[in-house]
N, C-alpha and C positions, 0 to 999 in steps of 0.2 A: 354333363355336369351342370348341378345349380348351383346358384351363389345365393346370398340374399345380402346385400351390400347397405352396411347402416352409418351414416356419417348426417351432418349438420350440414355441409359445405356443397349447395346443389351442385354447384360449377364441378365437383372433383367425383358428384356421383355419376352426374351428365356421364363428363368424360370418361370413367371408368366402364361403366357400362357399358357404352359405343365399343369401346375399345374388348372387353371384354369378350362381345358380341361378334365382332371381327374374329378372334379366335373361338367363336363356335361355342362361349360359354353363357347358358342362360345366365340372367342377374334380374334378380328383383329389388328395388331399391325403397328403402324407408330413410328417408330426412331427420327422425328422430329415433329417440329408445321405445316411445311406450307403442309406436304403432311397429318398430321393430319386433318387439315381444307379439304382438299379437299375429305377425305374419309367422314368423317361430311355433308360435302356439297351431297356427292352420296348416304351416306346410310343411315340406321334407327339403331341407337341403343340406347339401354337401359339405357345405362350408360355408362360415357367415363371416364378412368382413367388421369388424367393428370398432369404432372410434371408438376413443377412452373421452374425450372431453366434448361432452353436449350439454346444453341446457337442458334442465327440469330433468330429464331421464338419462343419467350419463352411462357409458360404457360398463362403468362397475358397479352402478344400479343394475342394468342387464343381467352382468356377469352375475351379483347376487339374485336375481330370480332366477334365474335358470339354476344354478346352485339348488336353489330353496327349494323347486318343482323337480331334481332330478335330473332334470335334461342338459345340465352344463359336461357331463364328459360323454353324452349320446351327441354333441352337434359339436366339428369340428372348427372351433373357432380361432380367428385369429386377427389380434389388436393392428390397428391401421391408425397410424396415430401420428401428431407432429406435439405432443404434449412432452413435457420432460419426463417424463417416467423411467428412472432408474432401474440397471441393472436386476437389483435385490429385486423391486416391485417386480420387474418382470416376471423374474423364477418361482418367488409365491404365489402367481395369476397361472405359472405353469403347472406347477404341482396342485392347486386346484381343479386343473383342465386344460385352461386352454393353452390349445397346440402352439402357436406363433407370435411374433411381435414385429410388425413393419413398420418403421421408422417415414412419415414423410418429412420430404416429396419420394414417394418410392418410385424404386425402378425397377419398368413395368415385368422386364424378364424375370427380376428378383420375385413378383407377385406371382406371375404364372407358375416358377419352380414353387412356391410353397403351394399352389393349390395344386400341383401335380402328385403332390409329396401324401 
């Protein structure tokens, strides 16, 4: 399995990753949106982790290019977030596409059952 893990917060990509990797999951890690979209654009993975709240390129920037280019319900994505995003948002961001919504600080068994899923 591959990841590609997109958050602002290096400390929680560090550790995810390490940890990730522990369980036998590639993770490739982008710090922001716009070099997120471009590893998107280059590779193939499984599942993409991604924050709702970055500077300059946020989560729902993302989610609208990938919408605009086709590719938002060919990559299964899923929100990793500690942002207040409601309920409703949620369910609209689902019916768009993306598969999940994780709530930080997640917990890590909770992450591994959605990328298992």
């Amino acid at each position: 399995m591959k990841i590609l893990l997109i958050d602002d917060n290096v400390n929680i990509t560090s550790m995810l990753s390490k940890y990730l990797k522990l369980k036998e999951i590639d993770c490739d890690i982008s710090n922001d949106g716009r070099n997120g979209l471009e590893l998107i654009k280059h590779g193939k993975y499984d599942d993409i982790l991604l924050d709702i709240s970055m500077p300059e390129v946020s989560g729902h920037d993302v989610i609208n290019e990938l919408e605009k280019t086709g590719k938002l319900k060919s990559n299964k994505i899923i929100l990793f977030t500690a942002s207040s995003i409601t309920n409703d948002e949620i369910e609209k961001l689902k019916v768009r596409g993306v598969n999940a919504c994780l709530k930080k600080p997640v917990q890590l068994q909770n992450l591994l059952d959605v990328l298992k899923n």
